[in-house]
Each structure stands twice: as C-alpha cells, then as structure tokens.
C-alpha positions in Angstrom: 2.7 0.1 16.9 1.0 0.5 13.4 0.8 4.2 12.0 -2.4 4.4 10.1 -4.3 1.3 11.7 -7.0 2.1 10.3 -6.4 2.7 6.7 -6.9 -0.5 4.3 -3.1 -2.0 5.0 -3.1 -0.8 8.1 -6.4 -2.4 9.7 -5.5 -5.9 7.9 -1.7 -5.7 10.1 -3.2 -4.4 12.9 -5.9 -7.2 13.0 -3.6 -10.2 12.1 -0.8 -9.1 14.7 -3.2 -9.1 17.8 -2.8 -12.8 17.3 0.2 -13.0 18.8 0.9 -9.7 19.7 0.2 -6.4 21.8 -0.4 -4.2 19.2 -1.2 -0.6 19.4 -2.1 1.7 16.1 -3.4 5.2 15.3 -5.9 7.0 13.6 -6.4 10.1 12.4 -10.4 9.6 11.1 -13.0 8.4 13.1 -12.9 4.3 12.8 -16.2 3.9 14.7 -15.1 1.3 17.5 -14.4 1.4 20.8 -10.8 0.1 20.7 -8.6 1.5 23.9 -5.1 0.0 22.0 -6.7 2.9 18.8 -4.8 6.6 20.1 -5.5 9.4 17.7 -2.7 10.9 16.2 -2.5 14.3 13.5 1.3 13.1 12.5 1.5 16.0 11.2 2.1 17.1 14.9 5.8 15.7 15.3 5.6 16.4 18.5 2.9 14.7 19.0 3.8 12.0 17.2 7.0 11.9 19.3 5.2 12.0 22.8 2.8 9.0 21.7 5.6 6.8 20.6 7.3 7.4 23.8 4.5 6.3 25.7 3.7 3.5 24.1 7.5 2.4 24.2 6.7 -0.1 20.6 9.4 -2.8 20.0 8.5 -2.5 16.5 6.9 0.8 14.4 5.1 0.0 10.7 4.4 3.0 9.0 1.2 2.5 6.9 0.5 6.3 6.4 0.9 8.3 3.7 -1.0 10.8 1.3 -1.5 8.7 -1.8 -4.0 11.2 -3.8 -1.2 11.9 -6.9 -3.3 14.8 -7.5 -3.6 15.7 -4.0 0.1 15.7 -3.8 0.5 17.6 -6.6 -1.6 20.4 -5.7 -0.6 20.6 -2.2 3.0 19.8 -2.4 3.7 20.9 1.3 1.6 18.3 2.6 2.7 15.9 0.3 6.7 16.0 1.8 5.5 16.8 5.6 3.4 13.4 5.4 5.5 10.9 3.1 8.7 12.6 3.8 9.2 14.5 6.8 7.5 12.2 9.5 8.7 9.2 7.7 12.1 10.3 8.1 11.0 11.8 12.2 10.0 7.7 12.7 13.7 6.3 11.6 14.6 9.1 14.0 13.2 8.2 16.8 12.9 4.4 16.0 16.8 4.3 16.1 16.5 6.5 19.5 14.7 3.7 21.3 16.0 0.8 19.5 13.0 -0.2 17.6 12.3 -2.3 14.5 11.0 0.2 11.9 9.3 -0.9 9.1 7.6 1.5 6.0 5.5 1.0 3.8 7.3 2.8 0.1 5.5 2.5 -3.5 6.4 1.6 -6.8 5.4 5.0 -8.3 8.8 5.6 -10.2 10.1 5.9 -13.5 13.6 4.5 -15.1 15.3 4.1 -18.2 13.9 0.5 -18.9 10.9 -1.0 -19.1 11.7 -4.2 -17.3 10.8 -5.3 -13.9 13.5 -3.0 -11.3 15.7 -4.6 -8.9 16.1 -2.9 -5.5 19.4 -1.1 -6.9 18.0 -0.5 -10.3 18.4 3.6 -10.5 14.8 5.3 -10.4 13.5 8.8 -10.7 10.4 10.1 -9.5 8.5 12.1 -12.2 5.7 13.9 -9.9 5.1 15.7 -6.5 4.1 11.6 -4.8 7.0 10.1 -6.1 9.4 12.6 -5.0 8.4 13.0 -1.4 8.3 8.8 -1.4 11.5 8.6 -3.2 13.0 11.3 -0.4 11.7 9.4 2.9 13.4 5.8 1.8 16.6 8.2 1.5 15.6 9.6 5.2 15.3 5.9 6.7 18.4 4.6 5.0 20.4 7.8 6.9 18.8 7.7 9.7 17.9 4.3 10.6 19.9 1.7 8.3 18.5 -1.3 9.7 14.8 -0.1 9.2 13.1 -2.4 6.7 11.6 -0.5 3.6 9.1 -2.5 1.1 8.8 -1.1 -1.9 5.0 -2.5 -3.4 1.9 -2.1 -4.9 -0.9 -3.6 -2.9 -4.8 -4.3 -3.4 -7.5 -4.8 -1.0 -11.4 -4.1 -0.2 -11.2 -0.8 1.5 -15.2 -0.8 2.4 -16.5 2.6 2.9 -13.4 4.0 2.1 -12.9 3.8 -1.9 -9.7 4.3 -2.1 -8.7 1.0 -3.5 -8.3 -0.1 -7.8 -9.7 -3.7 -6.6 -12.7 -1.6 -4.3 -13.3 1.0 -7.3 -14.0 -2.3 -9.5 -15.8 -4.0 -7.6 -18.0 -1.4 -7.3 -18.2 0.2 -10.9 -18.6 -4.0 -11.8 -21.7 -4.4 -9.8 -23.2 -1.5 -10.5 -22.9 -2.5 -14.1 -20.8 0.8 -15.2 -18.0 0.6 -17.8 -14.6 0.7 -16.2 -11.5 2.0 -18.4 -8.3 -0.2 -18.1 -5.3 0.9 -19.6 -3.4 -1.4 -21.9 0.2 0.7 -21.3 0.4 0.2 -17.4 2.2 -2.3 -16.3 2.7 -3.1 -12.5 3.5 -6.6 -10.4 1.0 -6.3 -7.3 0.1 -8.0 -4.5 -2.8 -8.4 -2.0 -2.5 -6.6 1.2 -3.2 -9.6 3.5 -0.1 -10.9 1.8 2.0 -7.9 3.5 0.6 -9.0 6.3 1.5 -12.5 6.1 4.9 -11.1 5.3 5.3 -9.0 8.4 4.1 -12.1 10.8 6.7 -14.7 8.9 9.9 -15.4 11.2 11.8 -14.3 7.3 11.2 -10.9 7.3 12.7 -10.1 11.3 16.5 -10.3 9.6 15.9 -8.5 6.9 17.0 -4.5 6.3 17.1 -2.0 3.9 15.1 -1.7 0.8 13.2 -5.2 -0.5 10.4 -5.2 -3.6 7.5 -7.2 -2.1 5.6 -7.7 -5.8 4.4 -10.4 -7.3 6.6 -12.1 -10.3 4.1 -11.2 -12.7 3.8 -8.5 -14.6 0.2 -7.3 -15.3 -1.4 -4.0 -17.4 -4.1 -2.4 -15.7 -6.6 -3.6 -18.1 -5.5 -6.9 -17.6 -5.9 -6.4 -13.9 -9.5 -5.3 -14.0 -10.2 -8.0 -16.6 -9.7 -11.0 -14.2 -11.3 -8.9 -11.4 -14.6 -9.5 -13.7 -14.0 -12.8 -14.8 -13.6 -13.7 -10.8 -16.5 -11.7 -9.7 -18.7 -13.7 -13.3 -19.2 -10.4 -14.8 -18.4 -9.7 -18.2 -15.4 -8.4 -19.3 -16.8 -6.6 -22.0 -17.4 -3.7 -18.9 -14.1 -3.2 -19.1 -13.1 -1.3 -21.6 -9.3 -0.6 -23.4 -7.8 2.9 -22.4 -4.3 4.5 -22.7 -2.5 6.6 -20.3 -1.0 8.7 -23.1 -4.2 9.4 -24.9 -5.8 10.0 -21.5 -6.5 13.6 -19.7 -5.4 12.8 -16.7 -4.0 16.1 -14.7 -1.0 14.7 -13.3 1.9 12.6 -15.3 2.2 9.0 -13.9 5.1 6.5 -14.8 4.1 3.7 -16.9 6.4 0.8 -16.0 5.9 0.1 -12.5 7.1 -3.2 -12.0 9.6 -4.9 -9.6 11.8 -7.5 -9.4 11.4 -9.9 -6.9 14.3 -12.4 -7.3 15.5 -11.5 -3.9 12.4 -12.2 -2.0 12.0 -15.3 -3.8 15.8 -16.4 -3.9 17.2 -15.0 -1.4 15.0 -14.8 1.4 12.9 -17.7 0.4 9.5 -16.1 0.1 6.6 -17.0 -2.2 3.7 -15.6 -3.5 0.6 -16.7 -4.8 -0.4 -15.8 -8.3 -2.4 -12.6 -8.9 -5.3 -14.3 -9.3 -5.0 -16.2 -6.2 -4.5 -13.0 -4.0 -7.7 -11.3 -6.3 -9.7 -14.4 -4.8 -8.1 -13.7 -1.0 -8.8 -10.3 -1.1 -12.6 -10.8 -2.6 -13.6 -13.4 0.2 -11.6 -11.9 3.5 -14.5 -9.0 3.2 -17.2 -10.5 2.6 -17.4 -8.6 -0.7 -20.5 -10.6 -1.9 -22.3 -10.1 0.9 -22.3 -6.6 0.9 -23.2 -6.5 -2.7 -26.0 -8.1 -1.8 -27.0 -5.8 1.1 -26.4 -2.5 -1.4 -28.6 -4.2 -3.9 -31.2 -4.9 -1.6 -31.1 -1.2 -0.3 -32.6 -0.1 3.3 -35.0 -2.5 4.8 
C-alpha cells in the first residue's frame, strides 16, 4: 500500500510494483483514471487513515507523502508537523499493530557542523519549519516501529503536470529558452526516483531497518546539476546562469550541505548506483520528455 500513489515517487512505485505485486495506493487529488486499487485518502483524517489501512490489510506500507513546499511549511507550521510528523509517526503505529513492513520516504534537508557527505549517525539539525517536522517523524518510526525502514534521499524525476520537480522546473525553463539560476554553494548527492523504485523491488532492501542514505556517491552543486541537465537535453549551458544562496532573497533559510554518505548501501548492503548523469538520462526517456516538448511546441491542433 503506497501513501501518495500518485505524487511523482509515488506513481513510479506504484507502477513498478504491480509487476509482481497487489498493490494498492492513495490519493488525495484527482489522478484522472479509473483505477479501483486508487482509494482517496485526506491523511490528515487519522482516522481515516486508520480505517483504510485496516481494510486493505497491506503486508507492506511506503509512505511517499509529505508537504514539501519549505515555504509552505514555514507559513503554516501546523500542517507542516500533522503531515510529515504526526501521520508519519500514526503509520509506524499502526504498521507495528498489524505486523507490516513500513517503509518512509525522509529527506536530506538538514544542516551539521561539517561540510562533508553525513553518515546515517552523523549528528544533524534541522534549521527550518520542513526539516524539523521530517527530522521529528524518523524519531516517531524509530520509537514506534524499529524495524521500519527509513531512507533518507534527495530524488529527481519528470513530475508532468505537476511542477513540482528541479529536473521538471529545468526541463521546462530549458525549452522554453528562459534563463535558469543554479547556485554554485548547494551541494547535494541525488538520485533518480525510478532508482528508489528499483531499490524497493531488489530482494537487498527486505532485511534492512532503521535509517539508510539512498544518494548517489557524488557530490553535485546545483548549478552543476542543471548544467548537465542542458548539456543532456543539447541546450546551451550558457541558460544556466551562476547564483548563490547567500546572496539570494529567498524567504526561508535552507541548509547548504546536503549531501550523504553512502558507504553502507554500497558496502554493506551491496547496492549500486549509476552515475548522476546516467539516472538524468533514465529519468528524461521513462517520460517521454521529448515527446511532450514537442506536443507543447506544436500547441493545440
């Protein structure tokens, strides 16, 4: 049972599990099919959320949903903790009731003392109102339900329609020729979300427990990151342009060091992961991305 199968992880798990699995998911927007194994679900609603678990009766639960707006969080604050905190914490509850796999989906958005790639017991601090409530639901899971798995990850995908995506955002602002700002002092190690997909279907990850950084070993800026976007897509780079998230207005503070260490995915539980670039090119061709640029440049027939 995916919560939020219909969001841009969640869609790409749900679709790759109904391979070889029965595989349920929620929504809370309309998705515009006609899907029966699709239930609507306000989490919000824990009882709601409690009744529709029950029925389902899931061997396994992957929470995909979350408010990931920073500012969104920032500004509403109570929404931010009742979605990435309280329900995440209500689904270790009740996964540990009926003796299901749990698995959550965390983030990377935190801040510590060095700037060098974090280990999974690396100390970190949340410096904002998204961080916090994320920071607080992996401490939830780990009370309530120790032998839930928590990935801790930065992913990228085509989220069509939606826009909520870095690699959607420069895809678009690319084609439509508009100058994108990258900035030079970000630094994260991300991955594509077919990847966590992959992941989730590989025999490795079914022993696994706890907290694990799923990131890639490199360590990229953002400008870097939208620079071989372009350089993929044969657009020039010189539309990306060289910004700083100090010198920049945005409203909310964001860490600047994001990166993880991924030693013990590699090492220990003996998974590897493509290059950046590799995953950039995955992520392009599983949606057809030229394609629709075609269709938008065409317009309405």
């Amino acid at each position: 049972m995916i919560i939020g199968g219909t969001g841009l992880l969640g869609s790409i798990i749900y679709k790759k599990f109904q391979g070889s699995n029965q595989v349920f998911g929620t929504y809370f927007q309309s998705h515009g099919t006609s899907d029966n194994n699709l239930s609507y679900l306000d989490a919000s609603n824990l009882t709601q959320l409690s009744d529709l678990i029950r029925e389902i009766s899931p061997s396994t639960i992957i929470n995909c949903m979350g408010l990931t707006s920073v500012e969104l969080c920032e500004m509403r604050p109570e929404a931010s903790w009742k979605l990435n905190a309280e329900i995440p914490m209500r689904l270790a509850q009740i996964s540990s009731l009926m003796d299901a796999r749990l698995i959550h989906i965390s983030t990377d958005h935190y801040a510590s003392k060095k700037s060098q790639p974090r280990t999974e017991s690396d100390s970190v601090v949340p410096i904002n109102q998204y961080g916090y409530s994320k920071l607080q639901a992996e401490r939830f899971i780990l009370e309530y339900n120790p032998d839930a798995l928590i990935l801790r990850t930065s992913f990228f995908g085509c989220a069509i329609g939606r826009g909520k995506s870095l690699l959607d955002f420069a895809l678009k602002a690319l084609d439509s020729q508009k100058e994108v700002v990258g900035f030079t002092d970000v630094f994260f190690s991300p991955v594509g979300a077919n990847e966590i997909a992959d992941f989730l279907l590989d025999k490795r990850s079914i022993a696994i427990k706890g907290i694990l950084n799923f990131a890639s070993r490199e360590v990229i800026s953002k400008f870097d990151f939208l620079t071989l976007v372009a350089r993929i897509q044969n657009y020039s780079d010189r539309q990306i342009s060289r910004g700083s998230i100090v010198k920049s207005e945005l409203p909310v503070v964001r860490p600047n060091y994001l990166a993880l260490d991924s030693n013990h995915l590699l090492n220990e539980v003996g998974y590897s992961l493509p290059s950046i670039e590799t995953m950039l090119r995955t992520e392009i061709n599983s949606s057809n991305w030229d394609k629709i640029s075609e269709n938008i440049a065409k317009g309405p027939s």
